[in-house]
VOGU-3710 file (C-alpha; in Angstrom, 3 decimals, decimal comma):
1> xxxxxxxxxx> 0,000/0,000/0,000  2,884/2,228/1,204  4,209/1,813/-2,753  1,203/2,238/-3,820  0,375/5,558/-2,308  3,854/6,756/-3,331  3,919/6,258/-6,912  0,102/7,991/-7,179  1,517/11,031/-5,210  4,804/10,924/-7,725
11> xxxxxxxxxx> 2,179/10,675/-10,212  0,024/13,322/-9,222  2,816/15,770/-8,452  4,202/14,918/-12,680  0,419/15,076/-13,853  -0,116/18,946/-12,204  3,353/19,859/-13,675  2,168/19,087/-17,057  -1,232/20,372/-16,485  -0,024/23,814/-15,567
21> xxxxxxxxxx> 2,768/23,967/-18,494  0,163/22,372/-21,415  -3,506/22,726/-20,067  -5,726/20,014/-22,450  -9,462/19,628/-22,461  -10,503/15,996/-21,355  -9,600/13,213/-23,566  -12,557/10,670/-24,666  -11,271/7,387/-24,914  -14,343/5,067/-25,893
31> xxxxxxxxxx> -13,682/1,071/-25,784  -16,861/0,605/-27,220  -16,954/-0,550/-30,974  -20,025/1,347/-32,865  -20,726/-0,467/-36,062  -23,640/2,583/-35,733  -23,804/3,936/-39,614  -24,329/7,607/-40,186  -25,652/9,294/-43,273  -27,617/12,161/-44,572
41> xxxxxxxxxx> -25,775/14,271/-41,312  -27,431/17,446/-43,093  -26,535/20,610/-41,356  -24,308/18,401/-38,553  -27,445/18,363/-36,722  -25,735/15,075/-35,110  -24,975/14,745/-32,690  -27,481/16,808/-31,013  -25,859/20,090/-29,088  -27,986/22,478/-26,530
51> xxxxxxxxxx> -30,946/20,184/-25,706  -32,658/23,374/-24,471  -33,485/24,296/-27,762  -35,768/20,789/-28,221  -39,128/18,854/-27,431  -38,443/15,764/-28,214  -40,480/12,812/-28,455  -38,877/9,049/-29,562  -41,447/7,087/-31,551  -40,832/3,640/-31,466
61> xxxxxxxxxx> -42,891/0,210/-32,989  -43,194/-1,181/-29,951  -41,903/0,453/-26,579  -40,770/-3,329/-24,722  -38,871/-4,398/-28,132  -37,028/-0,712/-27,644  -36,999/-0,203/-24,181  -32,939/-0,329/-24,347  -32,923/2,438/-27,004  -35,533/4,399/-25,260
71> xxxxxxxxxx> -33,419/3,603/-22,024  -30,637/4,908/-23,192  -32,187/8,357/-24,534  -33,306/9,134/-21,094  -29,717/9,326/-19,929  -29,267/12,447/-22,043  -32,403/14,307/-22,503  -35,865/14,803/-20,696  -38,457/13,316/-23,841  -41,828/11,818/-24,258
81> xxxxxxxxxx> -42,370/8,824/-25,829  -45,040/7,486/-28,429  -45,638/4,440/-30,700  -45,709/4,811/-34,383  -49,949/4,762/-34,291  -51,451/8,339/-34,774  -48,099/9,531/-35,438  -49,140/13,197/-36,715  -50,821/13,853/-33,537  -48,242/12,457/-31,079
91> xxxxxxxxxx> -45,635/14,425/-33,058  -47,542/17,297/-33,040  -45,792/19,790/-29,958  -42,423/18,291/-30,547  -39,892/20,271/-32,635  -37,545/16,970/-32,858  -38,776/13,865/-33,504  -36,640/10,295/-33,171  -37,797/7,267/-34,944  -36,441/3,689/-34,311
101> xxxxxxxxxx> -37,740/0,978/-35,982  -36,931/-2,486/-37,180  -36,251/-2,402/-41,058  -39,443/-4,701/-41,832  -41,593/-1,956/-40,248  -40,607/0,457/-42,802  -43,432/1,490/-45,357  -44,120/3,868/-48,034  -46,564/4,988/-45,580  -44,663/5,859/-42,725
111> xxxxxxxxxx> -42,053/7,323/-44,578  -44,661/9,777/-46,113  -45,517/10,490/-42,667  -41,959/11,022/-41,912  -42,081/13,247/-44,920  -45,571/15,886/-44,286  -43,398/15,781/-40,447  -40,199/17,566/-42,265  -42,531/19,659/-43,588  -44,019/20,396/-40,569
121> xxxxxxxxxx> -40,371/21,824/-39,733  -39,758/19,320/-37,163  -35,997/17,645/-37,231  -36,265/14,359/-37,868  -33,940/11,496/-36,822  -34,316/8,128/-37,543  -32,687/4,988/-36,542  -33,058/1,657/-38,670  -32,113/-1,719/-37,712  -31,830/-4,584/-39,915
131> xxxxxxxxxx> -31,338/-5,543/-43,467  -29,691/-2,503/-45,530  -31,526/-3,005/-48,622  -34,713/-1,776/-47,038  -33,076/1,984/-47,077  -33,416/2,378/-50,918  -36,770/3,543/-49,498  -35,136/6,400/-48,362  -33,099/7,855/-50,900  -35,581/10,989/-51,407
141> xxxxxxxxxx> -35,922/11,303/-47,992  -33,204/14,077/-46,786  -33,314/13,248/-42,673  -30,894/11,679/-40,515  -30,472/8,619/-41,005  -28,436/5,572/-37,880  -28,436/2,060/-39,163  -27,469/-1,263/-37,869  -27,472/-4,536/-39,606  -28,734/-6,285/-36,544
151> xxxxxxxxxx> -31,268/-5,781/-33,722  -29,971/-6,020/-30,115  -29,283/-4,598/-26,644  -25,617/-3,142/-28,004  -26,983/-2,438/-31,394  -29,712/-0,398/-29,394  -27,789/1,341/-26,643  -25,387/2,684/-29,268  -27,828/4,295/-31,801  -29,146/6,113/-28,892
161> xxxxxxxxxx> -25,504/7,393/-28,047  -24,538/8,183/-31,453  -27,522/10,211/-31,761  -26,514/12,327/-28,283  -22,501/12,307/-29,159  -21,768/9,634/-26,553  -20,733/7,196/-28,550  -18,661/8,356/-32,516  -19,890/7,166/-35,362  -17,271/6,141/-38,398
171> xxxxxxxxxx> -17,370/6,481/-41,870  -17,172/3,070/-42,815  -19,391/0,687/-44,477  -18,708/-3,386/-44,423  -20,276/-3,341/-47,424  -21,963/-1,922/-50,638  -25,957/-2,145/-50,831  -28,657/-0,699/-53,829  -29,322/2,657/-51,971  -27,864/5,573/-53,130
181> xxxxxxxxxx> -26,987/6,953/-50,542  -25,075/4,000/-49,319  -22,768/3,657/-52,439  -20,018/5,730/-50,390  -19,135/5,846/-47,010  -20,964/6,898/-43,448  -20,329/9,684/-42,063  -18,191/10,760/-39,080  -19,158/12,593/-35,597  -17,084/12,988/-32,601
191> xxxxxxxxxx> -17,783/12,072/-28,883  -19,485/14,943/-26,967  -20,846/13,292/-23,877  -20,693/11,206/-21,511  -20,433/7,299/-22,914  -22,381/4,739/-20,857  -21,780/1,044/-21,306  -19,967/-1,626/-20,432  -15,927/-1,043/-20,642  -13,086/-3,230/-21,613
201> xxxxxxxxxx> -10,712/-4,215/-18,262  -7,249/-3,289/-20,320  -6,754/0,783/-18,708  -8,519/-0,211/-15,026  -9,518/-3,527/-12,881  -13,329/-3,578/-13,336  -13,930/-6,327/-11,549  -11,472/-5,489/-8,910  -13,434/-2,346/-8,650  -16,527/-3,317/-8,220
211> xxxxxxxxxx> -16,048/-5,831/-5,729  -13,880/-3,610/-3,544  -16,708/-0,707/-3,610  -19,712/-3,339/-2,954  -17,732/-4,066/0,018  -16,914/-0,672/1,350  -20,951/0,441/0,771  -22,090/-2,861/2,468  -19,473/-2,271/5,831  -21,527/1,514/5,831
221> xxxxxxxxxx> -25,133/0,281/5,376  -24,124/-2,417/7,910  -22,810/0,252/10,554  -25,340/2,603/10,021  -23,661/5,504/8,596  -26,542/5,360/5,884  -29,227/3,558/4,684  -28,132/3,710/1,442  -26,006/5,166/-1,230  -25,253/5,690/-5,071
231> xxxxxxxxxx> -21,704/5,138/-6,327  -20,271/6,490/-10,063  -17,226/6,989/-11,347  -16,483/8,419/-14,800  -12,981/8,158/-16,660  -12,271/9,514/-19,775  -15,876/10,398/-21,040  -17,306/6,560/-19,778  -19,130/5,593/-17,100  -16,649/2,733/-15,913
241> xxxxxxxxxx> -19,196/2,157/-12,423  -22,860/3,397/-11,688  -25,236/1,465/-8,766  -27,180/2,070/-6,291  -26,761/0,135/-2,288  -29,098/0,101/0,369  -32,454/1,706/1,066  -34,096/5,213/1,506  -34,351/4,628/4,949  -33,830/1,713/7,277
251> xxxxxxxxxx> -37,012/0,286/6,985  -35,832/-1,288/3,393  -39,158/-0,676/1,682  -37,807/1,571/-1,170  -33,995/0,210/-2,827  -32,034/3,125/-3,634  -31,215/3,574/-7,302  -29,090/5,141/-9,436  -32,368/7,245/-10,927  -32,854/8,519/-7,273
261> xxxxxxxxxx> -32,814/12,043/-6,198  -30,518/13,693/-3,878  -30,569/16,354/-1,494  -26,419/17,189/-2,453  -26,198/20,281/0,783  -22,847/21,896/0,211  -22,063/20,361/-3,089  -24,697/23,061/-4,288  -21,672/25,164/-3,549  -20,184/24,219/-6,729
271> xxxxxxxxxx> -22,942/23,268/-8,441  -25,008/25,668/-8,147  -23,796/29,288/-7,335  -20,106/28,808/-8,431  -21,236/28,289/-11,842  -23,042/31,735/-12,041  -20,417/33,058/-10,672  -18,342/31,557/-12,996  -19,943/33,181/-16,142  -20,573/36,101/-14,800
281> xxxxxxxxxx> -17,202/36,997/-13,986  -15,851/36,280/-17,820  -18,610/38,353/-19,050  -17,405/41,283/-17,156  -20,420/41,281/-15,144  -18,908/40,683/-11,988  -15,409/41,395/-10,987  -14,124/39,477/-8,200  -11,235/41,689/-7,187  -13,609/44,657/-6,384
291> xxxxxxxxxx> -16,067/45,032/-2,683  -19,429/43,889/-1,706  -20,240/47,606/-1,101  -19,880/48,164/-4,572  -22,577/45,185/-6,036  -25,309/45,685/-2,603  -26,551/48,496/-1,569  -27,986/47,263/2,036  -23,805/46,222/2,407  -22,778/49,756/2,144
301> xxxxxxxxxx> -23,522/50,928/5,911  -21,893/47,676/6,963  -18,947/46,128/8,297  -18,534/44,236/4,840  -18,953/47,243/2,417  -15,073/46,842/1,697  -14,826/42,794/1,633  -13,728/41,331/-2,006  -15,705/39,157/-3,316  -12,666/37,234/-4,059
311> xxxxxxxxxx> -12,371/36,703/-0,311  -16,021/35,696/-0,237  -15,304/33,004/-2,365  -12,518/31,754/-0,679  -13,907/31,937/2,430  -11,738/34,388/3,957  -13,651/37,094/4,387  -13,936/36,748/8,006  -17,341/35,994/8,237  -19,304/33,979/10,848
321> xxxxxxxxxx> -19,664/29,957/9,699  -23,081/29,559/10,394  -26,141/31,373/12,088  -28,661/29,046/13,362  -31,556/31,077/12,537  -34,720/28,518/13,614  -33,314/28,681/16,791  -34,807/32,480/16,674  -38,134/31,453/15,515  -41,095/33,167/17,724
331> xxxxxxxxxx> -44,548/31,789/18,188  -46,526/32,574/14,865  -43,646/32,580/12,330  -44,547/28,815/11,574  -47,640/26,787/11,071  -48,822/24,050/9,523  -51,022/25,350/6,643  -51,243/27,581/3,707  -52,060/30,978/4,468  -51,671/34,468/2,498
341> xxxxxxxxxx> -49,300/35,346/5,532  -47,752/31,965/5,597  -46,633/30,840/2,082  -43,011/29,896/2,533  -43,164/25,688/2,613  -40,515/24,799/4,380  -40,919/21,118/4,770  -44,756/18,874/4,647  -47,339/20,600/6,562  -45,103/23,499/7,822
351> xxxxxxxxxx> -44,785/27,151/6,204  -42,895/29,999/7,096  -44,052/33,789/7,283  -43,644/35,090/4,234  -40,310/37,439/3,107  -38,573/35,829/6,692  -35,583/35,805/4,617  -35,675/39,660/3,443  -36,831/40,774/6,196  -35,219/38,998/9,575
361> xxxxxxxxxx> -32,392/36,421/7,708  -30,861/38,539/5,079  -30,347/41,718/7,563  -29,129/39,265/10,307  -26,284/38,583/7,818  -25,114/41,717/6,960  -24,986/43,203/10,795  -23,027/40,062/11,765  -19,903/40,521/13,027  -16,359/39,722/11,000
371> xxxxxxxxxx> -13,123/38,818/11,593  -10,127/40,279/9,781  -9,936/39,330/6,041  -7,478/36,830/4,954  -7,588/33,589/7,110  -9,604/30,483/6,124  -12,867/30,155/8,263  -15,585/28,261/6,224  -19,089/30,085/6,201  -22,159/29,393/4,769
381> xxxxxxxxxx> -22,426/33,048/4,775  -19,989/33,313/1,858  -22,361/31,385/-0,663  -25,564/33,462/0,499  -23,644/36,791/0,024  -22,348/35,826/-3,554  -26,041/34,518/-4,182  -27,284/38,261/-3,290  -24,362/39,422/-5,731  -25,554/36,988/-8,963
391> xxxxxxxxxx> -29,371/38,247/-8,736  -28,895/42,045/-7,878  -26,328/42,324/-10,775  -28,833/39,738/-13,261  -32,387/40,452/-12,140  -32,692/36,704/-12,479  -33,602/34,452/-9,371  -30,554/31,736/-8,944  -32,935/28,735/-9,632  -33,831/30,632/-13,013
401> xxxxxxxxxx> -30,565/31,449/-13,683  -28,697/27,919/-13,536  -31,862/26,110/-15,332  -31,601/28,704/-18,056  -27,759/28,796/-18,597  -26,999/25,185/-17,556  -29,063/22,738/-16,683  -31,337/22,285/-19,492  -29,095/22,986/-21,800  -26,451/20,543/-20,426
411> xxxxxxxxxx> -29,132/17,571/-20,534  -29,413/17,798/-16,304  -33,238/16,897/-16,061  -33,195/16,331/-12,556  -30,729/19,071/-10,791  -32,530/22,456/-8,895  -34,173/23,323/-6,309  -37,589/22,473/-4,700  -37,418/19,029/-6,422  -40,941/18,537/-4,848
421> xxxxxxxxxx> -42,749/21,130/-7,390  -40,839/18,519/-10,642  -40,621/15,123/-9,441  -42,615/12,635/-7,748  -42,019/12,170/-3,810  -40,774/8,382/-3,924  -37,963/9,360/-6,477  -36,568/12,020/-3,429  -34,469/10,382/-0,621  -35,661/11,259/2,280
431> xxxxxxxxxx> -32,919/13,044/4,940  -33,239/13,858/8,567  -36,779/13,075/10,775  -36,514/16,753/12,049  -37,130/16,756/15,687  -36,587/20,316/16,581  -37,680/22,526/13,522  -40,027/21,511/11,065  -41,191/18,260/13,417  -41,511/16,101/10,413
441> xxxxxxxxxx> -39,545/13,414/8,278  -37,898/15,659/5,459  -38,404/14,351/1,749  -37,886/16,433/-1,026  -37,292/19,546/1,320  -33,160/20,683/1,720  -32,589/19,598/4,753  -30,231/23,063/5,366  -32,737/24,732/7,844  -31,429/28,622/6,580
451> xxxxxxxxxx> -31,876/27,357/3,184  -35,540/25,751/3,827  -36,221/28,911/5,380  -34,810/31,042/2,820  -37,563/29,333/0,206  -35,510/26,189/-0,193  -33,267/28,342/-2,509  -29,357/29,327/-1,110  -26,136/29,651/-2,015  -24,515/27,332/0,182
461> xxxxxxxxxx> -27,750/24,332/-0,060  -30,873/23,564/-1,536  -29,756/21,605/-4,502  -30,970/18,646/-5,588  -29,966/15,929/-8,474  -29,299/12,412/-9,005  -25,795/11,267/-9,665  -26,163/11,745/-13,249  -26,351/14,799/-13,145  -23,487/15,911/-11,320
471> xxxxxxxxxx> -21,809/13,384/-13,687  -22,667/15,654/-16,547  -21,375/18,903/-14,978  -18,654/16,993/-13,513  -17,635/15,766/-17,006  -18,231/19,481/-18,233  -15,580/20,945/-15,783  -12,931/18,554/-16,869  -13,636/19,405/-20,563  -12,651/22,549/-19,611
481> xxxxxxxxxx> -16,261/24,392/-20,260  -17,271/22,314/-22,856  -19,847/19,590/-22,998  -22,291/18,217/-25,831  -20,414/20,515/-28,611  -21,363/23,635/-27,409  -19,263/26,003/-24,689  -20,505/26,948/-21,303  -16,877/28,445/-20,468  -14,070/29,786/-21,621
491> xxxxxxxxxx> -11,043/26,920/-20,428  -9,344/29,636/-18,791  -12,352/30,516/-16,144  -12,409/27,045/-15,296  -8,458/26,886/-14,727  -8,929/30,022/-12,503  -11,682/29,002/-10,377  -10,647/25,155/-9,813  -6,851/25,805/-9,574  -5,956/26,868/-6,179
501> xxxxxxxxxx> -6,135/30,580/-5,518  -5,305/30,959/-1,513  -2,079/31,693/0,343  -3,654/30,488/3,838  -5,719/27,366/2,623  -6,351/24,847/-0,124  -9,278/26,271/-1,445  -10,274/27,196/-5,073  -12,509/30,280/-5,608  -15,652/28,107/-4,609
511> xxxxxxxxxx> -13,967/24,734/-5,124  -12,397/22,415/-2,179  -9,477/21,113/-3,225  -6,906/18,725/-2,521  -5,183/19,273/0,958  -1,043/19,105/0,016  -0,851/18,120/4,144  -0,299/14,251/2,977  -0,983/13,713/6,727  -5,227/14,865/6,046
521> xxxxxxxxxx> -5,258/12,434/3,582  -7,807/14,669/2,175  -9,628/13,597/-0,020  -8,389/10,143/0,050  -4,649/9,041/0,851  -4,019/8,571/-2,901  -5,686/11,737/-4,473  -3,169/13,845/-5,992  -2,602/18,088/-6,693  -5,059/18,533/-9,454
531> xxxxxxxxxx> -8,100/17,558/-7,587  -10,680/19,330/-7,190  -14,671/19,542/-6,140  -16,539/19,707/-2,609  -18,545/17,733/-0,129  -22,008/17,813/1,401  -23,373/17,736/4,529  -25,959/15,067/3,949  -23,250/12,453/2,817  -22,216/13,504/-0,398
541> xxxxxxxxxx> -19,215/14,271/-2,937  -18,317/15,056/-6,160  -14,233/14,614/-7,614  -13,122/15,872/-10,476  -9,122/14,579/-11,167  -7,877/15,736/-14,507  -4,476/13,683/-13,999  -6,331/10,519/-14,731  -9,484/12,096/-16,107  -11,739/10,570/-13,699
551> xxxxxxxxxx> -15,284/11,842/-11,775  -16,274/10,300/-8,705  -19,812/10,727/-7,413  -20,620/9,599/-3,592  -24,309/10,340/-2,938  -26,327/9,385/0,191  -28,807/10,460/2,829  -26,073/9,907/6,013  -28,175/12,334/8,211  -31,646/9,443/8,437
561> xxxxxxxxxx> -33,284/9,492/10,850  -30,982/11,420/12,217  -27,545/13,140/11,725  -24,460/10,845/12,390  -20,903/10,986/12,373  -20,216/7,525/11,277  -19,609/7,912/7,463  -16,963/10,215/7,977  -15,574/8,286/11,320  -15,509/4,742/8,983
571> xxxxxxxxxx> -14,438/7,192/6,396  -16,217/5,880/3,486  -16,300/8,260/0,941  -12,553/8,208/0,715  -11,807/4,901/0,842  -14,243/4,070/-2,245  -12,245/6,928/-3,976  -9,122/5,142/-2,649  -10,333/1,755/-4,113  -10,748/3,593/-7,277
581> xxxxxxxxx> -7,080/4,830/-7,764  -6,281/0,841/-6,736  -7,990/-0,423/-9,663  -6,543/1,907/-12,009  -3,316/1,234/-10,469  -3,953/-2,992/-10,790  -5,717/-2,518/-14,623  -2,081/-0,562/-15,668  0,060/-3,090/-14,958
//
């Protein structure tokens, strides 16, 4: 182990060198083999870029024969799905339309259909499977067109990918068949997102992996740090490990899954304000080198008129870590209905009075006392300040904002706030059975009680996604900015804010990082100097390692029923990252 450890910190301490002398964006290495063929690519609408700008709908012959295709699709977008029957009128609201279909259930019909749809100005995509000959239907018919000579899971899951630019396609045929169209070759596309599948053993130990992980998730559930969990770890571009362990709660009625919803606490951090923060400070909307006095008025009669922001985001500007404001709840501010005086839902069956933030929270803030700038002192304060900063200088609410910008764009379908207005309550693992605040079992609700009270919107909490997601903007931060084609940053605002920016701590502006005190072992013993990313309160984690271009994902609910200290005293979220730079370690030699 002792060898081990030393050639990953030799490693790391090579990797960072590079890095900082010949910054690249992440390198997609697919061991998948997509015998997907491309043509009619018109206008490189494949593969698909800002999925904002769709409505999709898949349309398939029969949705059990395609349910790995359709699968697949809903890793990358939010869509509705149809059969082929009444296809005009299922079509109808959708502005792209995918098709898959076996190549005996193409008709003159259909395609005609396909046809007065194209008309209709929908984009049309459509995915074939089967005998080749079948496409001399389609030589007048100028859409998209991903074929496979046979049917199956593989054949399946990598259409779908193709489609989204997880997967390439090549231009290469096998062989020469009467359409026109397929005379000459396929036509290339490059990887773009993430790549799910199943990956070869030859860079890292799958099975070695796996088995280590399953064991280090079963020792927690066992212990009771949590009742469950959801593991993934990405390396270059592919999902190399994704499952789910355990239960929402200990009562082992609901297994957790990898589609489950989490309440990620200080990971929203990163995920959520940073990001703003990020683009607003290349756009020369916000410039972090200049006061809080100069972006909020209420700051300017303050002790924290003259704070940078750059301090803020470092978490040196002195500020208080945390202000437990239900403690300073009087009789009246909650109850447990609706009411026009009470409309701030704080958890099931308990509202706030309304503007509590504005009006008591907010001001609390600002009269708080601070320290001298410079030295580290974590604060939750910190996020809600630069929160303040993003929607005074964008008259755009946060949750807007990131949706807008990111999220939807990016393919997140689950990440935001307030997940109980989207999603169903059973996808939403539940956190803490709140004995002193809200007096209920939280579900759906951030389990931050400043954030709950602040509308379930802050800057430090109050985001929630499944592991997916964070996957995505994981995968998006080491691509330097860039994710499905299309550029959410410039490379060098990502290099700034991840790189380490303090001379009294290890911190990125926003981002944790890793600690170079080897004796913290922080975040794992064989993490090395370009990681970077941030942990949650609740039992979660996000990685992001551009030395081996790997994301690890840690989500779980470690704070049911109530909040424990045995995840981090059994240290589990470090040793499954550990086990990770083991296998890579074993699958290299």
């Amino acid at each position: 182990m002792m060898i081990s450890r030393i050639k990953f910190l030799i490693a790391g301490i090579f990797a960072v060198g590079f890095l900082q002398m010949n910054l690249v964006n992440a390198q997609y290495k697919s061991t998948i083999k997509n015998e997907t063929v491309l043509f009619n690519n018109i206008d490189a609408v494949l593969p698909l870029g800002k999925l904002d700008k769709y409505t999709i709908t898949v349309c398939t012959q029969d949705s059990s024969l395609f349910r790995d295709f359709n699968d697949q699709i809903s890793r990358y977008a939010a869509v509705t799905y149809a059969g082929l029957g009444s296809f005009d009128e299922q079509v109808k609201y959708s502005n792209l339309v995918i098709v898959a279909v076996k190549a005996e259930a193409l008709t003159f019909p259909f395609i005609e259909q396909l046809v007065q749809a194209k008309m209709n100005n929908k984009k049309i995509i459509l995915a074939v499977f089967g005998k080749g000959d079948v496409l001399s239907l389609l030589n007048n018919v100028k859409v998209p067109i991903l074929w496979n000579d046979h049917f199956s899971r593989e054949t399946q899951n990598n259409a779908a990918m193709t489609i989204f630019g997880g997967l390439s396609a090549f231009n290469k045929l096998q062989k020469t068949y009467s359409s026109s169209f397929m005379k000459g070759m396929g036509e290339a596309t490059s990887q773009t997102r993430i790549q799910y599948g199943v990956p070869a053993n030859d860079e890292i130990n799958i099975d070695r992996l796996s088995k280590k992980i399953d064991e280090i998730a079963a020792e927690a559930i066992a212990e009771k740090a949590t009742p469950g969990a959801v593991v993934m770890v990405i390396k270059n571009g592919q999902v190399i490990f994704e499952k789910g362990y355990g239960y929402h709660t200990y009562s082992k009625k609901e297994p957790t899954t990898i589609h489950n919803i989490f309440d990620l606490a200080s990971v929203s951090k990163i995920a959520g304000t940073t990001p703003v923060i990020m683009r607003l400070t290349e756009q020369g909307i916000v410039d972090l080198d200049k006061p809080i006095g100069d972006y909020l008025w209420q700051a300017k009669s303050t002790n924290k008129k003259d704070i940078r922001l750059k301090s803020v985001m470092l978490h040196e500007a002195g500020f208080t870590p945390f202000i437990p404001f239900y403690r300073n709840l009087k009789p009246g501010d909650l109850q447990s209905y609706d009411s026009p005086t009470h409309h701030v839902k704080v958890a099931d069956s308990c509202y706030l009075l309304n503007n509590y933030y504005r009006d008591v929270m907010w001001p609390e803030m600002l009269q708080s006392e601070v320290k001298p700038e410079g030295n580290y002192v974590y604060s939750d304060i910190s996020m809600y300040v630069m929160k303040e900063v993003a929607e005074h200088q964008t008259a755009i609410p946060m949750q807007n904002y990131v949706q807008d910008n990111f999220y939807r764009p990016l393919g997140m379908k689950t990440a935001g706030y307030n997940p109980r207005d989207r999603f169903a309550k059973q996808d939403i693992i539940p956190t803490e059975q709140d004995t002193s605040f809200r007096k209920v079992l939280l579900q759906g609700y951030v389990h931050d009680q400043g954030a709950a009270m602040a509308g379930g919107v802050a800057g430090h909490a109050g985001l929630f996604a499944t592991a997916n997601d964070l996957a995505i903007y994981g995968q998006l931060l080491l691509n330097r900015g860039e994710y499905g084609g299309e550029r959410y940053f410039e490379a060098k605002t990502v290099d700034l804010f991840t790189s380490k920016q303090s001379l009294t701590s290890r911190r990125g502006l926003g981002f944790d990082r890793w600690d170079p005190n080897l004796k913290n072992e922080y975040p794992s013993k064989l993490s090395n100097a370009t990681v970077y990313g941030h942990t949650g309160y609740t039992g979660t984690c996000i990685w992001i390692d551009p030395a081996n271009q790997l994301v690890y994902i840690f989500l779980s609910n470690r704070v049911h029923p109530q909040v424990s200290t045995k995840l981090l005293n059994l240290n589990i979220r470090s040793r499954i990252q550990d086990a990770i730079y083991e296998a890579i370690a074993a699958g290299k030699k």
